[in-house]
C-alpha positions as CSV (number, residue, x, y, z in Angstrom):
1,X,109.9,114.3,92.1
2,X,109.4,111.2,90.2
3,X,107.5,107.8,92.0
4,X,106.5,104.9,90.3
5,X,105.3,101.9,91.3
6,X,106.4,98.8,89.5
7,X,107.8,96.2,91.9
8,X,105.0,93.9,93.6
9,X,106.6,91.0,96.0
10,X,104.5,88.0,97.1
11,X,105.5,85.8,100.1
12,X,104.9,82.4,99.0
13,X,105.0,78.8,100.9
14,X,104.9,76.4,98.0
15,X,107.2,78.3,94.9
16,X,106.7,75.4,92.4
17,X,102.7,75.5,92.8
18,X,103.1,80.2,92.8
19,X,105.7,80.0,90.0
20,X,103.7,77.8,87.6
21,X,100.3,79.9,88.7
22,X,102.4,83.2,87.9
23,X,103.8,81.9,84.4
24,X,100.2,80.9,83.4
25,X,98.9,84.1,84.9
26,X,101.3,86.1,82.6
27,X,102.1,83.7,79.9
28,X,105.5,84.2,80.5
29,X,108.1,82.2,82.3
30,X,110.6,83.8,85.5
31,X,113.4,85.7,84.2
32,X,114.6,85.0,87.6
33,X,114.6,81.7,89.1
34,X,116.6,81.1,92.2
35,X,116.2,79.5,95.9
36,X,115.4,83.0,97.6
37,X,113.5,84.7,94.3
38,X,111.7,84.4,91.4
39,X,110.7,87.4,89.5
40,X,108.5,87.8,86.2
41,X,109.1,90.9,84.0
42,X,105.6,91.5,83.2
43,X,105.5,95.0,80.8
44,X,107.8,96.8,82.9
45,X,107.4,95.8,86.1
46,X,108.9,93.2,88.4
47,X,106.6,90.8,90.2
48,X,108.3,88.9,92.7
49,X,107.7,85.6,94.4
50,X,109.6,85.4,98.1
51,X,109.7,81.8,98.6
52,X,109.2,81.2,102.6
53,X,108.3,85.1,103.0
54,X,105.8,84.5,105.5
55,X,108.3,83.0,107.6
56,X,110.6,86.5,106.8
57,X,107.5,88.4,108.7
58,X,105.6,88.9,105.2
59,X,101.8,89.2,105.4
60,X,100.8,89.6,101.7
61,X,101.9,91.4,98.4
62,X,104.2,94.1,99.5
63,X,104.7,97.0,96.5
64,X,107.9,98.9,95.9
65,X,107.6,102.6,94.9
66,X,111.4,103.8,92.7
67,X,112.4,106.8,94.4
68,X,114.9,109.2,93.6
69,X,116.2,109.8,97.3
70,X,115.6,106.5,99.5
71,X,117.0,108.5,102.8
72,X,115.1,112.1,102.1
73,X,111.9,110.1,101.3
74,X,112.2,107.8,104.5
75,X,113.0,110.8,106.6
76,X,109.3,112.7,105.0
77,X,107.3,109.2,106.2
78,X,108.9,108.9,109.4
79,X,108.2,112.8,110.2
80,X,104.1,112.2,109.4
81,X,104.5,108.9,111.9
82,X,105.9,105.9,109.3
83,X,107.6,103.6,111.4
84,X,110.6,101.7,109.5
85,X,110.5,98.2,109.0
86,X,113.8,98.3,107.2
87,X,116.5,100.5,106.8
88,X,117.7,101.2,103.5
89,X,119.9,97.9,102.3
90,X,121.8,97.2,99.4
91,X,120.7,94.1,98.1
92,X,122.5,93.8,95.0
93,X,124.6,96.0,93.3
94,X,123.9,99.4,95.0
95,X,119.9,98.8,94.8
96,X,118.8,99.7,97.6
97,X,115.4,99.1,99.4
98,X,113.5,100.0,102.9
99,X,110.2,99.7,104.1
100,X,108.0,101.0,106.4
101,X,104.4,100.6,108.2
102,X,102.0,103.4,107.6
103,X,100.1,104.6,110.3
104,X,97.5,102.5,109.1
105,X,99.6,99.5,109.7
106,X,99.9,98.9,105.6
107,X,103.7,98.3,103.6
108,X,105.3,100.7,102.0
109,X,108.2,99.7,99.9
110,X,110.3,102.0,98.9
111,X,113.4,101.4,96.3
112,X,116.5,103.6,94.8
113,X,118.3,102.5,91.7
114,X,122.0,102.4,91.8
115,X,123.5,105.8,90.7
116,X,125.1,104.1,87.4
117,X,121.8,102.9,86.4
């Protein structure tokens, strides 16, 4: 079984003020730049701004682990006491992402790539 890490989201109040630190940050501007998201490809992984995340129960940088089997691999954390935050959702395309609090209270991501990808 394959996991990576490579997604990091950040809930951010002010987007203009977090996008421009970002770009200088990675001397790079968004690839994505929309009302709900802004993300930065940054050497193969996705950093992502959540504009208003706080307000969407975020607490801080949230990563994203790619997973082969999103529903397997939320069925082994919940077994060892994981308690889901999210179910898995399609949020674009057939991507699909859940989340869930470790027994130490800390985010898990997880994501599955649509099958075509």
């Amino acid at each position: 079984m394959s996991v990576h890490c490579n997604t990091v989201l950040y809930p951010v109040k002010d987007v203009d003020q977090a996008k421009a630190m970002f770009a200088a940050l990675f001397g790079v501007a968004p690839h994505v730049d929309s009302a709900y998201y802004v993300g930065f490809s940054v050497d193969g992984n996705e950093i992502g701004l959540i504009p208003n995340g706080h307000d969407q129960g975020m607490s801080g940088p949230e990563p994203y682990y790619d997973v082969e089997d999103i529903a397997a691999t939320l069925g082994a954390l919940e077994a060892l006491g994981a308690v889901v935050i999210q179910r898995p959702t399609d949020v674009a395309a057939g991507l699909l992402v859940a989340k869930v609090k470790d027994i130490d209270g800390n985010l898990i991501g997880l994501k599955q790539l649509p099958v075509n990808a």
